[in-house]
C-alpha positions in Angstrom: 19.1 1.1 12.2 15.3 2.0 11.6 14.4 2.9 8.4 11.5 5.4 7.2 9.0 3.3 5.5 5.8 1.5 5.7 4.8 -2.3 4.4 2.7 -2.5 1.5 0.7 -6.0 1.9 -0.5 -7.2 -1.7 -3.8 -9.5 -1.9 -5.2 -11.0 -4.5 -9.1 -10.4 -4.3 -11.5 -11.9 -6.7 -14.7 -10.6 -8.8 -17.2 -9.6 -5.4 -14.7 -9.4 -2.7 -14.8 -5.6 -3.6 -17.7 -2.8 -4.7 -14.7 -0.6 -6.6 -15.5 0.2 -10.2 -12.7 -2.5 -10.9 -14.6 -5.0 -9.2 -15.6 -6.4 -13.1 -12.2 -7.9 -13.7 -12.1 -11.8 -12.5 -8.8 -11.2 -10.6 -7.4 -7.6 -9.1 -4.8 -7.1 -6.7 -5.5 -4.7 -3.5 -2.0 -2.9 -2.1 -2.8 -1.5 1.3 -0.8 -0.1 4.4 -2.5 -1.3 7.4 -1.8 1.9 9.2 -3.0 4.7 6.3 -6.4 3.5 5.2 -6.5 6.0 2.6 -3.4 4.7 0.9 -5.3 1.8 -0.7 -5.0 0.7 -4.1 -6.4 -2.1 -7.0 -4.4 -2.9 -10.3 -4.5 -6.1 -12.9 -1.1 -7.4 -11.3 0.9 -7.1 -8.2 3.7 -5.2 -9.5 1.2 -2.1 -10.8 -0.8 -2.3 -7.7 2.6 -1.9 -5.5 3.9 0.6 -7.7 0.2 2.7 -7.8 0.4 2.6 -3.9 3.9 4.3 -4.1 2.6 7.0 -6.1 -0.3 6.9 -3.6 1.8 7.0 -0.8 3.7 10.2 -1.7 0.3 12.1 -2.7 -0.8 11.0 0.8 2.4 12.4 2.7 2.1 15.8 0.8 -1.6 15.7 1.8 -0.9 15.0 5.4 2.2 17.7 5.3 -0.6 20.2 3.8 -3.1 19.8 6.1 -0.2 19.7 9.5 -0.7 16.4 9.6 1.6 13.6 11.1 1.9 10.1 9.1 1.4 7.2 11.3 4.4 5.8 12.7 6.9 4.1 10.6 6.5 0.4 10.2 9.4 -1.7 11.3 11.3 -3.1 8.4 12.9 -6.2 10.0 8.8 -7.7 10.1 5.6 -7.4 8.4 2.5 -5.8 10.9 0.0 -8.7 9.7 1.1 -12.6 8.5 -1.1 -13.6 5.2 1.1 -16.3 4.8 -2.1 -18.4 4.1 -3.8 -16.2 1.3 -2.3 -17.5 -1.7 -0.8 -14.7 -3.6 -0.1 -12.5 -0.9 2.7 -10.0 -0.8 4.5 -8.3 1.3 6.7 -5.2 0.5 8.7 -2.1 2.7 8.6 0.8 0.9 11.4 3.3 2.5 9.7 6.8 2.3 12.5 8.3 0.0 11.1 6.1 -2.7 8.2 8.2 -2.3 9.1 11.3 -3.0 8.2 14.3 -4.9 9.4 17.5 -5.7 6.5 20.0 -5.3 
């Protein structure tokens, strides 16, 4: 049964693989959903970064549902959409939407 939910891939990036304000810390972590380029975080540790990207994500869906917007389509959750299997540190979670919800 499909679920409603994209994958947040987690990447470790180092001091100059980024221009964001954050870029001064020798190790962040960037949380991204392939398919919403605005839902793109950076945090100290992969647990914040997933977890700011959820927060992220349900800001986005109330800004797409504002604006008559339609989300992407819903990422599969038996597979990943990219393999980063060879970046060490990489992480790869499904968020289901209802675990980004808010009551506005």
């Amino acid at each position: 049964m499909p679920q409603n939910g994209y994958w947040i891939e987690c990447i470790p990036v180092v001091n100059g693989d980024t221009d964001n304000e954050l870029a001064d810390c020798s190790r962040m972590y960037r949380a991204a959903i392939a398919s919403i380029p605005e839902a793109n975080v950076l945090a100290k540790t992969p647990d914040s970064a997933i977890q700011q990207l959820r927060d992220k994500l349900a800001s986005v869906r109330h800004e797409y549902c504002t604006r008559g917007k339609t989300l992407p389509e819903h990422d599969s959750p038996i597979t990943p959409p990219r393999n980063n299997h060879s970046v060490k540190g990489w992480i790869s979670v499904y968020v289901k939407m209802s675990d980004c919800c808010h009551n506005t």
